[in-house]
C-alpha positions, 0 to 999 in steps of 0.5 A, a space after each residue: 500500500 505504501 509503494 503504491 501511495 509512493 508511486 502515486 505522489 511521483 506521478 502527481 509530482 512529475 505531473 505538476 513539475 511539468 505544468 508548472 514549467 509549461 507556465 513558465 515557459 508560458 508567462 513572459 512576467 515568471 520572476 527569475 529564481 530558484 523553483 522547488 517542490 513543496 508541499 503547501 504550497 505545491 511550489 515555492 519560488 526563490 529570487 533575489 529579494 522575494 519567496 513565492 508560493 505558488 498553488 496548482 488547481 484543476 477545472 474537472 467535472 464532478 460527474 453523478 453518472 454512477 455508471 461512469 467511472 472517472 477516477 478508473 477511466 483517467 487511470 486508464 488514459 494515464 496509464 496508456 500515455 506512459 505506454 506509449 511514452 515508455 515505448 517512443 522513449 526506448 527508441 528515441 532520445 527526444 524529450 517531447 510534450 504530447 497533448 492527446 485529446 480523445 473524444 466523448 466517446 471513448 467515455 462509455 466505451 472504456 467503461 464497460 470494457 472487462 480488465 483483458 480487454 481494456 489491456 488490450 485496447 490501451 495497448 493497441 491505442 499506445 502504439 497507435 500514438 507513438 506511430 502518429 508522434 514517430 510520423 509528425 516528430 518535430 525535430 528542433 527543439 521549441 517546435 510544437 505541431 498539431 494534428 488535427 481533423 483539418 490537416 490532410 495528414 491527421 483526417 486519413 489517419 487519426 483514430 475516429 477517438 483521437 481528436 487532436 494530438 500536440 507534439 512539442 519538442 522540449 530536448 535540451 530544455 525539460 530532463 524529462 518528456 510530458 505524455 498525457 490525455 485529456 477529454 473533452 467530457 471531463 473539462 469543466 467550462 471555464 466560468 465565474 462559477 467555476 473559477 469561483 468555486 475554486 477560489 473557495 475550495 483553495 482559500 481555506 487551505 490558504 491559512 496552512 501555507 508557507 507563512 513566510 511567503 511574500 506573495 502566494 500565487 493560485 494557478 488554475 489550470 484549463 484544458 478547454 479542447 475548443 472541439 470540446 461541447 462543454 467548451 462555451 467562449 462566451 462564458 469564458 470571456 466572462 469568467 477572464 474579465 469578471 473581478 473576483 474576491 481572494 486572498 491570494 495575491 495573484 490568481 492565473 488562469 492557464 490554458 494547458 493546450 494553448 500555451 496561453 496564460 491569464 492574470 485574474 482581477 481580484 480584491 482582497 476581502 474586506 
Protein backbone atom coordinates (compact mmCIF):
# COMPACT_ATOMS: atom_id res chain seq x y z
CA UNK A 1 0.00 0.00 0.00
CA UNK A 2 2.66 2.19 0.81
CA UNK A 3 4.73 1.66 -2.63
CA UNK A 4 1.57 2.04 -4.33
CA UNK A 5 0.68 5.70 -2.32
CA UNK A 6 4.81 6.44 -3.09
CA UNK A 7 4.30 5.71 -6.81
CA UNK A 8 1.39 7.91 -6.94
CA UNK A 9 2.92 11.14 -5.27
CA UNK A 10 5.63 10.64 -8.19
CA UNK A 11 3.48 10.54 -10.79
CA UNK A 12 1.35 13.99 -9.14
CA UNK A 13 4.77 15.50 -8.62
CA UNK A 14 6.00 14.77 -12.11
CA UNK A 15 2.99 15.92 -13.49
CA UNK A 16 2.96 19.20 -11.57
CA UNK A 17 6.71 19.69 -12.25
CA UNK A 18 5.95 19.76 -15.99
CA UNK A 19 2.73 22.08 -15.59
CA UNK A 20 4.35 24.35 -13.81
CA UNK A 21 7.48 24.55 -16.42
CA UNK A 22 4.99 24.92 -19.10
CA UNK A 23 3.73 28.04 -17.46
CA UNK A 24 6.74 29.11 -17.00
CA UNK A 25 7.52 28.89 -20.41
CA UNK A 26 4.39 30.45 -20.52
CA UNK A 27 4.30 33.61 -18.62
CA UNK A 28 6.56 36.37 -20.14
CA UNK A 29 6.06 38.20 -16.34
CA UNK A 30 7.62 34.45 -14.47
CA UNK A 31 10.30 36.02 -11.72
CA UNK A 32 13.55 34.72 -12.16
CA UNK A 33 14.52 32.43 -9.14
CA UNK A 34 15.36 29.07 -8.00
CA UNK A 35 11.96 26.93 -8.15
CA UNK A 36 11.45 23.87 -5.90
CA UNK A 37 8.74 21.14 -4.97
CA UNK A 38 6.84 21.67 -1.91
CA UNK A 39 4.14 20.70 -0.25
CA UNK A 40 1.80 23.58 0.81
CA UNK A 41 2.11 25.36 -1.35
CA UNK A 42 2.72 22.97 -4.39
CA UNK A 43 5.98 25.29 -5.27
CA UNK A 44 7.84 27.83 -3.97
CA UNK A 45 9.88 30.35 -5.89
CA UNK A 46 13.16 31.99 -4.56
CA UNK A 47 14.54 35.40 -6.17
CA UNK A 48 16.83 37.63 -5.26
CA UNK A 49 14.66 39.51 -2.73
CA UNK A 50 11.25 38.00 -2.74
CA UNK A 51 9.85 33.86 -1.95
CA UNK A 52 6.91 32.94 -3.92
CA UNK A 53 4.17 30.48 -3.27
CA UNK A 54 2.56 29.21 -5.86
CA UNK A 55 -0.63 26.87 -5.66
CA UNK A 56 -1.66 24.28 -8.95
CA UNK A 57 -5.52 23.82 -9.21
CA UNK A 58 -7.71 21.98 -11.89
CA UNK A 59 -11.21 22.55 -13.59
CA UNK A 60 -12.85 18.87 -13.62
CA UNK A 61 -16.28 17.62 -13.74
CA UNK A 62 -17.84 16.15 -10.74
CA UNK A 63 -19.75 13.81 -12.64
CA UNK A 64 -23.00 11.95 -10.80
CA UNK A 65 -23.14 9.14 -13.51
CA UNK A 66 -22.68 6.36 -11.14
CA UNK A 67 -22.22 4.24 -14.23
CA UNK A 68 -19.48 6.20 -15.10
CA UNK A 69 -16.21 5.59 -13.53
CA UNK A 70 -13.83 8.99 -13.56
CA UNK A 71 -11.38 8.01 -11.46
CA UNK A 72 -10.52 4.24 -13.07
CA UNK A 73 -11.03 5.92 -16.94
CA UNK A 74 -8.35 8.80 -16.15
CA UNK A 75 -6.22 5.57 -14.57
CA UNK A 76 -6.68 4.15 -17.52
CA UNK A 77 -5.76 7.12 -20.12
CA UNK A 78 -2.61 7.73 -17.75
CA UNK A 79 -1.54 4.59 -17.98
CA UNK A 80 -1.87 4.41 -21.92
CA UNK A 81 0.18 7.58 -22.15
CA UNK A 82 3.08 6.23 -20.02
CA UNK A 83 2.99 3.35 -22.51
CA UNK A 84 3.05 4.90 -25.34
CA UNK A 85 5.95 7.28 -23.58
CA UNK A 86 7.66 4.26 -22.43
CA UNK A 87 7.50 2.72 -25.87
CA UNK A 88 8.96 6.04 -28.24
CA UNK A 89 11.32 6.77 -25.26
CA UNK A 90 13.20 3.22 -25.52
CA UNK A 91 13.68 4.34 -29.40
CA UNK A 92 14.41 7.70 -29.50
CA UNK A 93 16.30 10.27 -27.42
CA UNK A 94 13.68 13.34 -27.81
CA UNK A 95 12.02 14.75 -24.83
CA UNK A 96 8.56 15.98 -26.07
CA UNK A 97 5.15 17.30 -24.57
CA UNK A 98 2.48 15.11 -26.30
CA UNK A 99 -1.05 16.70 -25.81
CA UNK A 100 -3.72 13.57 -26.91
CA UNK A 101 -7.50 14.86 -26.82
CA UNK A 102 -9.51 11.92 -27.27
CA UNK A 103 -13.29 12.22 -27.99
CA UNK A 104 -16.59 11.62 -25.61
CA UNK A 105 -16.99 8.53 -26.89
CA UNK A 106 -14.37 6.63 -25.52
CA UNK A 107 -16.07 7.74 -22.14
CA UNK A 108 -18.78 4.82 -22.24
CA UNK A 109 -16.51 2.51 -24.25
CA UNK A 110 -13.85 2.45 -21.64
CA UNK A 111 -16.33 1.86 -19.05
CA UNK A 112 -17.79 -1.24 -19.99
CA UNK A 113 -14.57 -2.82 -21.17
CA UNK A 114 -13.52 -6.06 -18.89
CA UNK A 115 -9.63 -5.90 -17.48
CA UNK A 116 -8.37 -8.00 -20.59
CA UNK A 117 -9.89 -6.48 -22.99
CA UNK A 118 -9.36 -2.68 -21.82
CA UNK A 119 -5.48 -4.28 -21.71
CA UNK A 120 -5.55 -4.75 -24.93
CA UNK A 121 -7.05 -1.52 -26.35
CA UNK A 122 -4.53 0.67 -24.23
CA UNK A 123 -2.09 -1.35 -25.54
CA UNK A 124 -3.26 -1.06 -29.06
CA UNK A 125 -4.06 2.95 -28.62
CA UNK A 126 -0.29 3.22 -27.27
CA UNK A 127 1.12 2.10 -30.35
CA UNK A 128 -1.01 3.83 -32.34
CA UNK A 129 0.02 7.27 -30.88
CA UNK A 130 3.50 6.66 -30.81
CA UNK A 131 3.03 5.85 -34.62
CA UNK A 132 1.25 9.21 -35.19
CA UNK A 133 4.18 11.30 -32.99
CA UNK A 134 7.00 8.96 -34.67
CA UNK A 135 5.21 10.45 -38.13
CA UNK A 136 4.68 14.07 -37.40
CA UNK A 137 8.11 14.40 -34.82
CA UNK A 138 9.23 18.00 -34.87
CA UNK A 139 12.61 17.77 -34.73
CA UNK A 140 14.45 21.33 -33.39
CA UNK A 141 13.57 21.78 -30.04
CA UNK A 142 10.91 24.56 -29.43
CA UNK A 143 8.94 23.13 -32.22
CA UNK A 144 5.19 22.32 -31.45
CA UNK A 145 2.94 20.60 -34.36
CA UNK A 146 -0.77 19.92 -34.18
CA UNK A 147 -2.85 17.38 -35.73
CA UNK A 148 -5.87 17.54 -36.19
CA UNK A 149 -9.02 16.57 -38.37
CA UNK A 150 -8.09 19.68 -40.82
CA UNK A 151 -4.96 18.66 -41.89
CA UNK A 152 -4.63 16.27 -44.90
CA UNK A 153 -2.44 14.24 -42.55
CA UNK A 154 -4.48 13.83 -39.25
CA UNK A 155 -8.14 13.25 -41.37
CA UNK A 156 -6.83 9.93 -43.31
CA UNK A 157 -5.07 8.91 -40.01
CA UNK A 158 -6.34 9.92 -36.77
CA UNK A 159 -8.49 7.15 -34.72
CA UNK A 160 -12.02 8.13 -35.05
CA UNK A 161 -11.36 8.54 -30.84
CA UNK A 162 -8.24 10.78 -31.10
CA UNK A 163 -9.43 14.49 -31.86
CA UNK A 164 -6.26 16.13 -31.94
CA UNK A 165 -2.80 15.49 -30.83
CA UNK A 166 0.02 18.24 -29.96
CA UNK A 167 3.91 17.39 -30.02
CA UNK A 168 6.20 19.99 -28.74
CA UNK A 169 9.71 19.02 -28.61
CA UNK A 170 11.42 20.09 -25.07
CA UNK A 171 15.09 18.03 -25.80
CA UNK A 172 17.71 20.21 -24.10
CA UNK A 173 15.08 22.16 -22.18
CA UNK A 174 12.96 19.51 -19.99
CA UNK A 175 15.17 16.22 -18.05
CA UNK A 176 12.18 14.65 -18.64
CA UNK A 177 9.18 14.43 -21.73
CA UNK A 178 5.50 15.30 -20.77
CA UNK A 179 2.89 12.11 -22.19
CA UNK A 180 -0.72 12.99 -21.18
CA UNK A 181 -4.80 12.86 -22.09
CA UNK A 182 -7.35 14.95 -21.96
CA UNK A 183 -11.16 14.58 -22.72
CA UNK A 184 -13.35 16.80 -23.94
CA UNK A 185 -16.18 15.22 -21.47
CA UNK A 186 -14.37 15.91 -18.47
CA UNK A 187 -13.45 19.55 -18.65
CA UNK A 188 -15.16 21.71 -16.70
CA UNK A 189 -16.20 25.05 -18.54
CA UNK A 190 -14.06 27.79 -17.74
CA UNK A 191 -16.71 30.24 -15.80
CA UNK A 192 -17.30 32.56 -12.85
CA UNK A 193 -18.93 29.61 -11.31
CA UNK A 194 -16.37 27.54 -11.72
CA UNK A 195 -13.29 29.53 -11.28
CA UNK A 196 -15.21 30.95 -8.09
CA UNK A 197 -15.51 27.75 -6.90
CA UNK A 198 -12.01 27.14 -6.93
CA UNK A 199 -11.37 30.25 -5.31
CA UNK A 200 -13.34 28.84 -2.13
CA UNK A 201 -12.04 25.06 -2.33
CA UNK A 202 -8.15 26.95 -2.27
CA UNK A 203 -8.68 29.77 0.42
CA UNK A 204 -9.17 27.54 3.45
CA UNK A 205 -6.08 25.80 2.80
CA UNK A 206 -4.51 29.13 2.45
CA UNK A 207 -4.11 29.58 6.10
CA UNK A 208 -1.74 26.38 6.05
CA UNK A 209 0.82 27.61 3.75
CA UNK A 210 4.43 28.81 3.91
CA UNK A 211 3.70 31.55 6.37
CA UNK A 212 6.99 33.12 5.35
CA UNK A 213 5.95 33.61 1.65
CA UNK A 214 5.99 37.28 0.34
CA UNK A 215 3.44 36.55 -2.10
CA UNK A 216 1.19 33.40 -2.85
CA UNK A 217 0.10 32.77 -6.06
CA UNK A 218 -3.06 30.32 -7.44
CA UNK A 219 -2.60 28.74 -10.85
CA UNK A 220 -5.94 27.45 -12.26
CA UNK A 221 -5.14 25.03 -14.72
CA UNK A 222 -7.84 24.89 -18.00
CA UNK A 223 -7.98 22.36 -20.90
CA UNK A 224 -10.58 23.95 -22.73
CA UNK A 225 -10.45 21.23 -26.23
CA UNK A 226 -12.34 24.22 -28.39
CA UNK A 227 -13.90 20.85 -30.27
CA UNK A 228 -14.90 20.44 -26.72
CA UNK A 229 -19.45 20.72 -26.37
CA UNK A 230 -18.77 21.99 -22.72
CA UNK A 231 -16.46 24.45 -24.08
CA UNK A 232 -18.52 27.79 -24.15
CA UNK A 233 -16.33 31.26 -25.40
CA UNK A 234 -18.95 33.44 -24.30
CA UNK A 235 -18.53 32.38 -20.58
CA UNK A 236 -15.15 32.09 -20.76
CA UNK A 237 -14.50 35.53 -21.87
CA UNK A 238 -16.94 36.36 -18.91
CA UNK A 239 -15.10 34.38 -16.40
CA UNK A 240 -11.46 36.49 -17.72
CA UNK A 241 -12.88 39.61 -17.33
CA UNK A 242 -15.06 39.21 -14.29
CA UNK A 243 -13.15 40.91 -10.74
CA UNK A 244 -13.09 38.32 -8.03
CA UNK A 245 -12.51 38.46 -4.23
CA UNK A 246 -9.18 36.47 -2.92
CA UNK A 247 -6.78 36.05 -0.59
CA UNK A 248 -4.15 35.41 -2.95
CA UNK A 249 -2.17 37.87 -4.44
CA UNK A 250 -2.39 36.54 -7.80
CA UNK A 251 -4.52 34.28 -9.44
CA UNK A 252 -3.91 32.95 -13.15
CA UNK A 253 -5.75 31.01 -15.34
CA UNK A 254 -3.65 28.91 -17.77
CA UNK A 255 -4.82 27.26 -20.51
CA UNK A 256 -2.70 23.95 -20.60
CA UNK A 257 -3.17 23.44 -24.61
CA UNK A 258 -2.60 26.77 -25.61
CA UNK A 259 0.11 27.83 -24.40
CA UNK A 260 -1.97 30.74 -23.25
CA UNK A 261 -1.74 32.46 -19.76
CA UNK A 262 -4.34 34.98 -17.95
CA UNK A 263 -3.80 37.31 -14.90
CA UNK A 264 -7.23 37.33 -12.94
CA UNK A 265 -8.59 40.56 -11.38
CA UNK A 266 -9.13 40.32 -7.75
CA UNK A 267 -9.65 42.22 -4.46
CA UNK A 268 -8.83 41.48 -1.40
CA UNK A 269 -11.85 40.60 1.04
CA UNK A 270 -12.69 43.25 3.35
Amino acid sequence: MCAEISHNQEKKDKREWAIIQMFRSSCPTFPIGELEKSESPDFLLQTDKRLYGIELTELKYEREDREFNLRAHEDFLSVLMQDAQAIFERKHKFKLIVDVHFSNELNETVSSMDDDLRSIIRQDFAETIVKLVEDNLPEATGIQYKIDRTSKYGFQNLPKKIECINIKNVTGRWYDGLWYAAISAKVKPLSIASVSQRLIAKEWKLKKYNPICDEQWLIIIQNSFLMSSSYNPLTASEALAHKYKSTFDKVYVFERSAGSVSLLKTEKYD
